[in-house]
GUBA-703769 format. One line per 8 residues: their letters; for each residue x, y, z of N, C-alpha, C. Coordinates in steps of 0.001 Angstrom, whole numbers. Example, Ala and Ser with C-alpha at 12.3 -4.5 7.8 and 13.67 -1.06 7.14 Angstrom:
! GUBA-703769
AS) 13190/-5690/7800/12300/-4500/7800/13200/-3300/7800  12850/-2250/7080/13670/-1060/7140/12900/30/7870 $
***
This chain:
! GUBA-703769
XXXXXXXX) 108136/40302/119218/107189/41365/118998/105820/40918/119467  104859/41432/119916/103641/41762/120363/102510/41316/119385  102929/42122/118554/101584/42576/117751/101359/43396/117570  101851/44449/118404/101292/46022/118388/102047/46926/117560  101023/47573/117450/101829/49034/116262/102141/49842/117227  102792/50739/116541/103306/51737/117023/101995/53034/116595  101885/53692/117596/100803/54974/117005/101682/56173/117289  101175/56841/116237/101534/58369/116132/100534/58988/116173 $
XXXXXXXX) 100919/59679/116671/100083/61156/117413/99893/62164/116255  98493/63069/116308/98395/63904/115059/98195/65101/115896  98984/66483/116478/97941/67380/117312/97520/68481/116300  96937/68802/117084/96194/69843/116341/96362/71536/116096  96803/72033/115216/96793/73490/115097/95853/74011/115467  95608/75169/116006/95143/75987/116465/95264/77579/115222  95397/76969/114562/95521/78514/113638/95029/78537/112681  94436/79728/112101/93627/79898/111125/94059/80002/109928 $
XXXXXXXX) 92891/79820/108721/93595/79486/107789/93501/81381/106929  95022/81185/106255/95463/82636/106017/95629/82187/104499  94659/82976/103709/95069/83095/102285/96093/83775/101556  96743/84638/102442/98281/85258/102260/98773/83823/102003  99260/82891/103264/99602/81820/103353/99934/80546/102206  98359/80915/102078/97738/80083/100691/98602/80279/99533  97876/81579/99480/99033/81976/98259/100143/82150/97516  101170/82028/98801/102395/82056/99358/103252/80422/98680 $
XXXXXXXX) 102132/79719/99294/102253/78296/98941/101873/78235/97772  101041/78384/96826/101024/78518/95637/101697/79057/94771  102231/79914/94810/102965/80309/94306/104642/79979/94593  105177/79250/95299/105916/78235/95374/105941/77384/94675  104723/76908/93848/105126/75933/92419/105059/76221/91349  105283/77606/91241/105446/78325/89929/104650/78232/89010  103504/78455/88935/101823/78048/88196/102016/78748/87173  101254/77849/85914/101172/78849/84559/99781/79662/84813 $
XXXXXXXX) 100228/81123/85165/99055/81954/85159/97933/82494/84233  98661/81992/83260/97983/82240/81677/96812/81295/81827  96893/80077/82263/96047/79217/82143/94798/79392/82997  94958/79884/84409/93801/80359/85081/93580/81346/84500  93996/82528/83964/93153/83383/83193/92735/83086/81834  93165/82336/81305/92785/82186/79654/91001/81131/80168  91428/80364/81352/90250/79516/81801/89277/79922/82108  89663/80911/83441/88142/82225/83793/87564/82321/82954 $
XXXXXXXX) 88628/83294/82005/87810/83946/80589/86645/83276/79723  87372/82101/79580/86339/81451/78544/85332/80731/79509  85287/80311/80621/84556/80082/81397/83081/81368/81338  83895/82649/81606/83116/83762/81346/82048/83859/80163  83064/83570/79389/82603/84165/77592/81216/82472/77727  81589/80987/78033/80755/80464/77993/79180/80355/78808  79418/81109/80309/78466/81678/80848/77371/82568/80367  77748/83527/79737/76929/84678/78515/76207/83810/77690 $
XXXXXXXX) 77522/83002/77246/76628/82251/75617/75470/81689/76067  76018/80793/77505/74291/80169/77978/73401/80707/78143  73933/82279/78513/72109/82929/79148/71876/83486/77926  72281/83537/77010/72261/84152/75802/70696/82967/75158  71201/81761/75210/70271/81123/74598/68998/81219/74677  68917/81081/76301/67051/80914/76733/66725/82508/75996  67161/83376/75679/66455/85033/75314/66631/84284/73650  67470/83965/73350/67264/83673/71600/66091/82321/71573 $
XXXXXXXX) 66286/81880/72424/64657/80650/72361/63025/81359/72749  63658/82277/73408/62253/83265/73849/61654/83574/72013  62937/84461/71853/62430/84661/70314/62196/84276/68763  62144/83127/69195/62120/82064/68542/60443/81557/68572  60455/81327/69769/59048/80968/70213/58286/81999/70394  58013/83115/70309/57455/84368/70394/57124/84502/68916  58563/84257/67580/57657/84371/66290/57731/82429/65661  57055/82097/66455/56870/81045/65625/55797/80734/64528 $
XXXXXXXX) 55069/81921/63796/54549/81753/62888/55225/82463/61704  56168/83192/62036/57207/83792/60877/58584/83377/61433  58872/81909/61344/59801/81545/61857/61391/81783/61051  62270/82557/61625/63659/83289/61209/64636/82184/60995  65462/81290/59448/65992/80224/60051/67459/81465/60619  67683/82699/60066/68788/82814/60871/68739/83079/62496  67682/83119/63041/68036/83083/64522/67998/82002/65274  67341/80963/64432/67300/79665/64458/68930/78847/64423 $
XXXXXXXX) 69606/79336/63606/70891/79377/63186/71588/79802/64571  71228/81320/64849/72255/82100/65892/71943/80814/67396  70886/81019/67404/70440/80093/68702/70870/78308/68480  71522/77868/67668/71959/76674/67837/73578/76708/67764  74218/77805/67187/75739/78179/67006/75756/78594/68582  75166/79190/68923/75393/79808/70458/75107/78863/71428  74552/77595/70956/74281/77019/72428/75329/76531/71901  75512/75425/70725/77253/74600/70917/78535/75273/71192 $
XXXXXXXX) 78861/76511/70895/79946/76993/71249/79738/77713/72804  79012/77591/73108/78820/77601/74661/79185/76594/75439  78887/75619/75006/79342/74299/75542/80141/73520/75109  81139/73989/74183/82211/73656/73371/82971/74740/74504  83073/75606/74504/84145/76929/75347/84072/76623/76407  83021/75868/77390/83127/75438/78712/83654/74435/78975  83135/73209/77968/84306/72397/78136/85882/72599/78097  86305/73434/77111/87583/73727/77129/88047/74649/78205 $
XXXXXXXX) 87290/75773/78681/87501/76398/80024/87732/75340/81157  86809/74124/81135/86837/73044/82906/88419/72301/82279  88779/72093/81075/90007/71274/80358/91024/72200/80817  91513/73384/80289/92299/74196/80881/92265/74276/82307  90965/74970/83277/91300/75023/84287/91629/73736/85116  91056/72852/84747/91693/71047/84982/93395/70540/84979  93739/71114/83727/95367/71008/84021/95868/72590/84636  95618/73302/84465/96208/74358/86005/96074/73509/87018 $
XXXXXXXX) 95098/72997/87842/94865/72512/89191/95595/71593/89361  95990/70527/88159/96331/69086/88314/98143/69412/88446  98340/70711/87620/100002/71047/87462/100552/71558/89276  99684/72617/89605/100115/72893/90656/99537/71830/91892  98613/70605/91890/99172/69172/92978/99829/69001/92506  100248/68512/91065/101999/67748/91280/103086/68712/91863  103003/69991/91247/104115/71049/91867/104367/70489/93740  103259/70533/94215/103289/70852/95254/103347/69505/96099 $
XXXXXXXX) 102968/68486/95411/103726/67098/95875/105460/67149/95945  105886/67450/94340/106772/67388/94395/107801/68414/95206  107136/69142/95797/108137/70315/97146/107971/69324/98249  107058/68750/98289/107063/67809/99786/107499/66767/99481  107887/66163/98607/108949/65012/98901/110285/65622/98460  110876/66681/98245/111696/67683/98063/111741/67686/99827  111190/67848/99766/111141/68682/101513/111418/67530/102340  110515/66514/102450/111029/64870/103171/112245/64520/102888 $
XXXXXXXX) 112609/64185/101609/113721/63868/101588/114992/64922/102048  115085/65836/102387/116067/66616/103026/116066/66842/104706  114776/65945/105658/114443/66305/106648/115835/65170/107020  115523/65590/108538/116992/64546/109065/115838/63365/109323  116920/61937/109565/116243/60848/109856/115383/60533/110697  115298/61091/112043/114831/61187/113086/112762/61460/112860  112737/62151/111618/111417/62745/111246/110977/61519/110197  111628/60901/110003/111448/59747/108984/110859/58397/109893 $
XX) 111617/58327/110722/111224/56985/111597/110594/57113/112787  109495/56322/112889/108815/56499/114265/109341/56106/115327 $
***
């Protein structure tokens, strides 16, 4: 032997990328759909809570000489469960994403291992 490797060639597609396609492929690893929507959602619901705060701190600071402890109250329940629900929204949508790469690993070595030998060896 030489020394030398062997190189393989990578060419290049020419085709665009089709979110039919996408989808197509995604849905090939059978995704729990509950989980991207239960994730949005609270993603959603934690978005509100945030803008929710700076308007309950407005009014807060607007009567700070007749200071309210219940909005004082609302405005500290609303910022932690804002950021309690987002974390659990990025946690959920985190294992959706992480379920469908393994799904989709596991179709491609599904898929390798059934190719003939010839695609295996350089």
């Amino acid at each position: 032997m030489h020394g030398s490797r062997s190189q393989v060639s990578v060419e290049k597609s020419n085709e665009k990328f089709s979110f039919v396609d996408f989808f197509k492929l995604i849905n090939q690893t059978h995704p729990h759909y509950w989980q991207l929507i239960v994730g949005i959602l609270l993603g959603l619901i934690s978005t509100v809570a945030n803008l929710l705060v700076p308007q309950l701190a407005q009014k807060i600071i607007n009567s700070f000489k007749n200071l309210n402890p219940t909005i004082i109250t609302i405005t500290i329940t609303v910022f932690i469960g804002g950021i309690l629900i987002s974390a659990l929204s990025g946690l959920i949508l985190g294992i959706f994403g992480e379920s469908v790469v393994a799904n989709l690993r596991k179709l491609l070595w599904n898929k390798l291992l059934h190719l003939p030998i010839k695609y295996s060896v350089p």
